[in-house]
Residue frames relative to the residue before (quaternion, step in Angstrom):
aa qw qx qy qz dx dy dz
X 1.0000 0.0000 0.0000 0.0000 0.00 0.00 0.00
X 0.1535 -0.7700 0.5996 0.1547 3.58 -1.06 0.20
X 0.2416 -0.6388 0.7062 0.1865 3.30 -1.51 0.40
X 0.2922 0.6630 -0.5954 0.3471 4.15 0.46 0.29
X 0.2441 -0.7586 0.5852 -0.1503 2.89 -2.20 0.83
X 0.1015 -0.7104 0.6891 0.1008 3.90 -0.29 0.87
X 0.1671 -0.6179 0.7683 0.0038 3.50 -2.08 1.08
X 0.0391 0.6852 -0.7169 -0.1224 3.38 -0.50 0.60
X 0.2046 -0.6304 0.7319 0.1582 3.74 -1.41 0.65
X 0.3446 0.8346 -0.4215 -0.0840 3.19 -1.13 1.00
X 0.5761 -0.6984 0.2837 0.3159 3.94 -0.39 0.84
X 0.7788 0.1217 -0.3018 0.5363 3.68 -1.44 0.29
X 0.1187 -0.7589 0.6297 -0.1161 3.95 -0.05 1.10
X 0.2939 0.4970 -0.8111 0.0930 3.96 -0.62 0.56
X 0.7476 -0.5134 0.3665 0.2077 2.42 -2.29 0.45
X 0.3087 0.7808 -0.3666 0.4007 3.86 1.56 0.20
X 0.7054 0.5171 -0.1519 0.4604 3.17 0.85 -1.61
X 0.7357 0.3428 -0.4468 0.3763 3.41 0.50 -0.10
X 0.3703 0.6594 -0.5075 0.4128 3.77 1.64 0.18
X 0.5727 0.7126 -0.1019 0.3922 2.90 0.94 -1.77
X 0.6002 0.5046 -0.0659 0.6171 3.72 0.91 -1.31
X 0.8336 0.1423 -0.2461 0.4736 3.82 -0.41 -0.62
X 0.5672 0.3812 -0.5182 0.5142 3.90 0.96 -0.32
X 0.7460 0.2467 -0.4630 0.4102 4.00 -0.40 -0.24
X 0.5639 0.4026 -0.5573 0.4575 4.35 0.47 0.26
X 0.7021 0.5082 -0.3004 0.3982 3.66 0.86 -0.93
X 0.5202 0.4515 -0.3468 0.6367 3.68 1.22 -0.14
X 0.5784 0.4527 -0.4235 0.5302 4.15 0.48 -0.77
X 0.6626 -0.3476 0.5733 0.3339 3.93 0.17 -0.60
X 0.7339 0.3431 -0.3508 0.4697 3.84 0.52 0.00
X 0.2413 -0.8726 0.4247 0.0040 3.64 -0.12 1.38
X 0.4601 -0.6135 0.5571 0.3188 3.80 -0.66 1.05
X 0.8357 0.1270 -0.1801 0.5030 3.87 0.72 -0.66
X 0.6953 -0.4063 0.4101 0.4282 3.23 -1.69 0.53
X 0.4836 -0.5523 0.5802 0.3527 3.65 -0.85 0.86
X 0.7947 0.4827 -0.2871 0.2302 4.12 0.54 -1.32
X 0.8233 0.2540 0.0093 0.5075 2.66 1.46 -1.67
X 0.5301 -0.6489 0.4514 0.3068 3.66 1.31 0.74
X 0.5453 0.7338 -0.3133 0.2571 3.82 0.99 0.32
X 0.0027 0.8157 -0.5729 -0.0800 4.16 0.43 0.39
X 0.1391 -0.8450 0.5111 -0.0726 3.22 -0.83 1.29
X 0.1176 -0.7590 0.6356 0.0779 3.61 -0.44 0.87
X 0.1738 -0.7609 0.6238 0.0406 3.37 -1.21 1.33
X 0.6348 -0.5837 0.4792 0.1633 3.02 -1.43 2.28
X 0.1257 0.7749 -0.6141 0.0805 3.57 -1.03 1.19
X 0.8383 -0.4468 -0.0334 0.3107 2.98 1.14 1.77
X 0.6855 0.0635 -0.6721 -0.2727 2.05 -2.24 0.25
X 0.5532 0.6345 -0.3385 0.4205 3.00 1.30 0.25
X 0.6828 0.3201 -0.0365 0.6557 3.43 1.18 -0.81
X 0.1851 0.6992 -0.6896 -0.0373 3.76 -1.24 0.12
X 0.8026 0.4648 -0.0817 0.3649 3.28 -0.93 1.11
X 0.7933 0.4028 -0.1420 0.4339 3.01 0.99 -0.99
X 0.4729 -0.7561 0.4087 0.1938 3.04 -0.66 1.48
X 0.1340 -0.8348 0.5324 -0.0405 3.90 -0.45 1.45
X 0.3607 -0.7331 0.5036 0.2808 3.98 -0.17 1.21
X 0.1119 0.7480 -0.6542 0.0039 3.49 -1.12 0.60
X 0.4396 -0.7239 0.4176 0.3291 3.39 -1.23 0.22
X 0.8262 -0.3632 0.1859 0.3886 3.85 -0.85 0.65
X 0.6847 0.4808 -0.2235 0.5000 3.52 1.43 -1.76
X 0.8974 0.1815 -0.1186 0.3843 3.57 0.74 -0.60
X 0.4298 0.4344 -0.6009 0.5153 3.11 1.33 1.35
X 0.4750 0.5715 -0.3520 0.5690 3.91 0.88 -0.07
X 0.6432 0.3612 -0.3176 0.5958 3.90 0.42 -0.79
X 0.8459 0.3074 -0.2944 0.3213 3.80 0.22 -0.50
X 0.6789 0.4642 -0.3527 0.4463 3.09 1.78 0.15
X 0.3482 0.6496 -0.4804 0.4754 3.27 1.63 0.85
X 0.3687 -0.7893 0.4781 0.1113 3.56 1.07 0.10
X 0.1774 -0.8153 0.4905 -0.2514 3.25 1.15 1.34
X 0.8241 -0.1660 0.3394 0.4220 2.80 -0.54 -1.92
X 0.6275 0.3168 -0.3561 0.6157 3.49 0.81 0.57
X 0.4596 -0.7117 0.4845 0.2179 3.15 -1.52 0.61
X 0.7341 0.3538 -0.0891 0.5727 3.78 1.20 -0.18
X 0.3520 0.7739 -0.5180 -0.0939 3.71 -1.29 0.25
X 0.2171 -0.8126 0.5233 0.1369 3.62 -0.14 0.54
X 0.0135 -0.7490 0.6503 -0.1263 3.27 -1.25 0.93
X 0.4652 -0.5846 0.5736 0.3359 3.43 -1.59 -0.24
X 0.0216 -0.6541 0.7231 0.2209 3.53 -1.59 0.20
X 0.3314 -0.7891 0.4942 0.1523 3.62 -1.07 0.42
X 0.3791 -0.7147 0.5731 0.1306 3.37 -0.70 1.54
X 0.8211 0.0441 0.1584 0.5465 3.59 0.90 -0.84
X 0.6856 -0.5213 0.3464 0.3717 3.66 -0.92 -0.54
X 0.6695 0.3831 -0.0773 0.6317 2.98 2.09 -0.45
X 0.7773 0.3815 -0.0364 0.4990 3.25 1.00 -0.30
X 0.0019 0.7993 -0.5831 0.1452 3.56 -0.23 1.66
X 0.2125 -0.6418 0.6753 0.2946 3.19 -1.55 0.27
X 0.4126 -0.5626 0.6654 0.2655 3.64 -1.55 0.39
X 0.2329 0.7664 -0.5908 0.0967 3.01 -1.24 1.37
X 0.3788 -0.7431 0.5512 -0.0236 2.93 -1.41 1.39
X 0.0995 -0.7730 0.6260 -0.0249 3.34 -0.95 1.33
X 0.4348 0.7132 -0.5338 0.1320 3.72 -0.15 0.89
X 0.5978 -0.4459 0.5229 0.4127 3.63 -1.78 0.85
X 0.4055 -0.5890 0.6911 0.1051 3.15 -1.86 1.39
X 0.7488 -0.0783 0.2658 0.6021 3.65 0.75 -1.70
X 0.7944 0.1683 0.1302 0.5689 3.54 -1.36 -0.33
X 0.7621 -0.5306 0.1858 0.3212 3.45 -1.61 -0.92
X 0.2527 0.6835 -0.5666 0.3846 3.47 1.78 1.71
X 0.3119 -0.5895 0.7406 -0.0819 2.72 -1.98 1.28
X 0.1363 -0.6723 0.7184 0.1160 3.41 -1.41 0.94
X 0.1272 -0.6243 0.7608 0.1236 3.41 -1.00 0.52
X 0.1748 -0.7386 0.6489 -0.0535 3.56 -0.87 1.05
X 0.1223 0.7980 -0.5794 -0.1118 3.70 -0.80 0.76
X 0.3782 -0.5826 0.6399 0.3288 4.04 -0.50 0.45
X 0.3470 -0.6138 0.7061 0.0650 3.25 -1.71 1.08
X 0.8398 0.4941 -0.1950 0.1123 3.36 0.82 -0.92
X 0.7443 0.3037 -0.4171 0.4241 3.00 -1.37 1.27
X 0.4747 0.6507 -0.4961 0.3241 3.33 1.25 0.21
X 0.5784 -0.6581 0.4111 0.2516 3.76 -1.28 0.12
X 0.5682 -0.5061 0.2930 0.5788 3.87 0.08 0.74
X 0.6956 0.4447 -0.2577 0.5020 3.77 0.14 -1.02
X 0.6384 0.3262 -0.3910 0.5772 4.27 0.75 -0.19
X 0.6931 0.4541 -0.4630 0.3147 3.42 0.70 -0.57
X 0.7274 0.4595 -0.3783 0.3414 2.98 0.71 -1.14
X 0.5093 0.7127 -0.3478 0.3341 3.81 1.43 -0.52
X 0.7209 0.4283 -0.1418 0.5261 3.46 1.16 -1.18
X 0.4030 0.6155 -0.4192 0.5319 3.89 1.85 -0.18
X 0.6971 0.4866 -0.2547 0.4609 3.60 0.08 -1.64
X 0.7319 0.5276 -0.2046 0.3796 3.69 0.60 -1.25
X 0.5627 0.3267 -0.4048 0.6425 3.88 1.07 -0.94
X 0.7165 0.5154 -0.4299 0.1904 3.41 -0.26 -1.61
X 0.3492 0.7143 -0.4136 0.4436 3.95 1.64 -0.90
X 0.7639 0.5389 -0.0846 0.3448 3.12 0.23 -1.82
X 0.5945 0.5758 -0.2610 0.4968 3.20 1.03 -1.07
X 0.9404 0.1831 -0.1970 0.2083 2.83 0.26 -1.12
X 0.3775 0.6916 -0.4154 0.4545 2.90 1.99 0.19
X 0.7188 0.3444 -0.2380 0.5551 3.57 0.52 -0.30
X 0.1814 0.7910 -0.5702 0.1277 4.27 1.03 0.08
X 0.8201 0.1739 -0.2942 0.4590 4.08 -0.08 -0.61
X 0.6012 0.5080 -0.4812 0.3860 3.46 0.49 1.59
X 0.3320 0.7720 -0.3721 0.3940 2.75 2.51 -0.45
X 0.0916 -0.5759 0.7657 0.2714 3.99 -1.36 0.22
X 0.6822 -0.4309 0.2671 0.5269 3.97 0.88 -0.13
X 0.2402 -0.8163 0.5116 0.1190 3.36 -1.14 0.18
X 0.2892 -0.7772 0.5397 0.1449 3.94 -0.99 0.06
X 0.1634 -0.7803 0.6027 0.0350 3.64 -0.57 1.62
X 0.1287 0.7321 -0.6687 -0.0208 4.03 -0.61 0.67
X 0.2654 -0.6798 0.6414 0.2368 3.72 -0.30 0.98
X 0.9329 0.0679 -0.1012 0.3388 3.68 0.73 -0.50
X 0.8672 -0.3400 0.2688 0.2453 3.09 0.66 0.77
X 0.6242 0.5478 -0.3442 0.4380 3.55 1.41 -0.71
X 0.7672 0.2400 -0.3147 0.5047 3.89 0.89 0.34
X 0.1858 0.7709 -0.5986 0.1133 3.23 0.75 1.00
X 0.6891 0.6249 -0.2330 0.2835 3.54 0.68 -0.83
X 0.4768 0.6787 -0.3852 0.4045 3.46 1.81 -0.87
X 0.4264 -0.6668 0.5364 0.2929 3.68 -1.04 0.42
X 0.1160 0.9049 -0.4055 0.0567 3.91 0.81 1.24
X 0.3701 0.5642 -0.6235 0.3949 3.25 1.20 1.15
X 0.4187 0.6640 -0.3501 0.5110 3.68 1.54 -1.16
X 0.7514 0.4404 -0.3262 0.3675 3.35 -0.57 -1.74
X 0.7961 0.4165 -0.2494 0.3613 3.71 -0.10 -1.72
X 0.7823 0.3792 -0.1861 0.4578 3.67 0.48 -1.43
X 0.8772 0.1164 -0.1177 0.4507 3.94 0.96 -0.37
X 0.3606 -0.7788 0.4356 0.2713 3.00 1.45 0.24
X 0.4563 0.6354 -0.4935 0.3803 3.94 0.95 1.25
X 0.7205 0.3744 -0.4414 0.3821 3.52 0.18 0.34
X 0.5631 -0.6363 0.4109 0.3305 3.42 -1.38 0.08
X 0.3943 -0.7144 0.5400 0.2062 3.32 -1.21 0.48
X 0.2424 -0.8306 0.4769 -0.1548 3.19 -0.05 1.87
X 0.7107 -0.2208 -0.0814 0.6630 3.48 1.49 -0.56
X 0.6525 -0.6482 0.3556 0.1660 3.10 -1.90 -0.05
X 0.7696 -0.5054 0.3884 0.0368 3.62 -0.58 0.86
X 0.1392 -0.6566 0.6509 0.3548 3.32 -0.39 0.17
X 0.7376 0.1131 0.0796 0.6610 3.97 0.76 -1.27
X 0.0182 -0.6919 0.7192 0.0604 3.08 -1.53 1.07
X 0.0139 -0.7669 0.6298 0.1224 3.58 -0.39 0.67
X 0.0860 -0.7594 0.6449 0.0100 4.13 -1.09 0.49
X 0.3809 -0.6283 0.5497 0.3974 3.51 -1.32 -0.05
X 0.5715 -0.6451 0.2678 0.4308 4.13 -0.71 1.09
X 0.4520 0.6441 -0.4206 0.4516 3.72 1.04 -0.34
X 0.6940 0.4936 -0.1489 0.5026 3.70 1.01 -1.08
X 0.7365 0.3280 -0.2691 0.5268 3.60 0.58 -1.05
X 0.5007 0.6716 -0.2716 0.4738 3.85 0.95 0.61
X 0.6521 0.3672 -0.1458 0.6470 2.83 1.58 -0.51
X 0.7995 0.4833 -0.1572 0.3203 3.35 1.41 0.05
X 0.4741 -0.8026 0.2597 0.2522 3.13 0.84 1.78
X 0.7358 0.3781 -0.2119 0.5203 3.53 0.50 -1.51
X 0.6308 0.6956 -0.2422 0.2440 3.69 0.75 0.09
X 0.5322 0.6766 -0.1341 0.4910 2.45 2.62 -0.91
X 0.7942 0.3546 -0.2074 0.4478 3.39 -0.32 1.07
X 0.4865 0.5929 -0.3164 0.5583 3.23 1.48 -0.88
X 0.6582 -0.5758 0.4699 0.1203 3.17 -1.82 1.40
X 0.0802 0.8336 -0.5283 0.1398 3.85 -0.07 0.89
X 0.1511 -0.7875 0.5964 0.0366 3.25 -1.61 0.58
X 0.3415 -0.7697 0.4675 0.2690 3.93 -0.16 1.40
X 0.0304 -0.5920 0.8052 0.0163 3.63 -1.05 0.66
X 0.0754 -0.7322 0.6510 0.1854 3.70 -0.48 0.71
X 0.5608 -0.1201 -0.7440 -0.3429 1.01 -2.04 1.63
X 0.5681 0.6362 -0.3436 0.3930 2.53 1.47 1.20
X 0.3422 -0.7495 0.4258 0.3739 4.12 -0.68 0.12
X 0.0987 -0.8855 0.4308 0.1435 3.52 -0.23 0.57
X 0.0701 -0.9394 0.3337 0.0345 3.76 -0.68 0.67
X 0.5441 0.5294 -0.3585 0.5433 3.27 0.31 0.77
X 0.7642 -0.2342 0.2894 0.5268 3.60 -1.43 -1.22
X 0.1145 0.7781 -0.6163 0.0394 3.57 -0.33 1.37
X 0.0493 0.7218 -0.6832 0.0993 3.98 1.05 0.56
X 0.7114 0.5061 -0.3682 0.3197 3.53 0.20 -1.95
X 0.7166 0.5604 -0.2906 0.2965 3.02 0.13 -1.65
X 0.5422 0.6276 -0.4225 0.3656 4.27 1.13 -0.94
């Protein structure tokens, strides 16, 4: 099982783009509804409610992840009938977006299914990218990687599977210096970027 995570950071956000966003993961194999039960759930992230999974329909969980008027929404995508990722669409600043996906609990074979599927995405959208972070497991959850990606101010405490940044950013990043990189403009990526070729 894994507990690992993908952040995509990305720039000029309207609220289109997140249509835009769930039809190319939902073509990759990651599905707005339960393959079994035909259900799209948006999960309640407060204050009244945390957690709780709330049925909605397709047009107006897509309208609220256009971030419009709220700053946050969390939902499921579905790898399978059993198997979801937790994901989190919320405004960082201005017109960044995080796209947030949960790794956890998926098997090696969902993870690696729902990797192939954001990373698609990723790169299909790449010169809006401020940069992004792949942890298949979890071992840099703790790093402060809104900091790291968009200003290049925090420390790198652990490692990544992929750290991708914009070069203005990885300059500012001491522990970066030396480390083996590869330019995808407009972004520098470091680490395991097989996928990403």
């Amino acid at each position: 099982m894994s507990d690992g995570f993908i952040y995509w950071y990305r720039t000029d956000w309207e609220p289109a783009d997140a249509q835009v966003l769930l039809q190319s993961l939902g073509a990759g194999g990651l599905s707005l509804s339960n393959p079994a039960t035909g259900r799209i759930t948006r999960i309640t992230n407060g204050p009244d409610s945390w957690g709780e999974q709330v049925p909605v329909d397709r047009d107006s969980l897509a309208n609220a992840a256009g971030l419009n008027d709220i700053e946050e929404v969390n939902f499921q995508l579905w790898v399978n009938s059993d198997a979801d990722v937790f994901t989190r669409f919320r405004r960082l600043r201005g017109d960044v977006v995080v796209a947030e996906f949960g790794l956890d609990g998926l098997r090696v074979d969902e993870r690696e299914q729902a990797v192939r599927t954001i990373v698609g995405a990723i790169r299909s959208e790449l010169v809006r990218s401020s940069g992004f972070v792949i942890d298949r497991l979890g071992v840099a959850e703790d790093v402060d990687w809104d900091s790291v990606v968009t200003k290049g101010a925090a420390r790198l405490t652990a490692w990544p599977d992929t750290l991708a940044v914009r070069p203005e950013v990885s300059a500012r990043l001491p522990e970066l210096a030396g480390v083996e990189r590869r330019e995808e403009p407009p972004l520098v990526i470091f680490g395991r970027t097989a996928l990403l070729a």
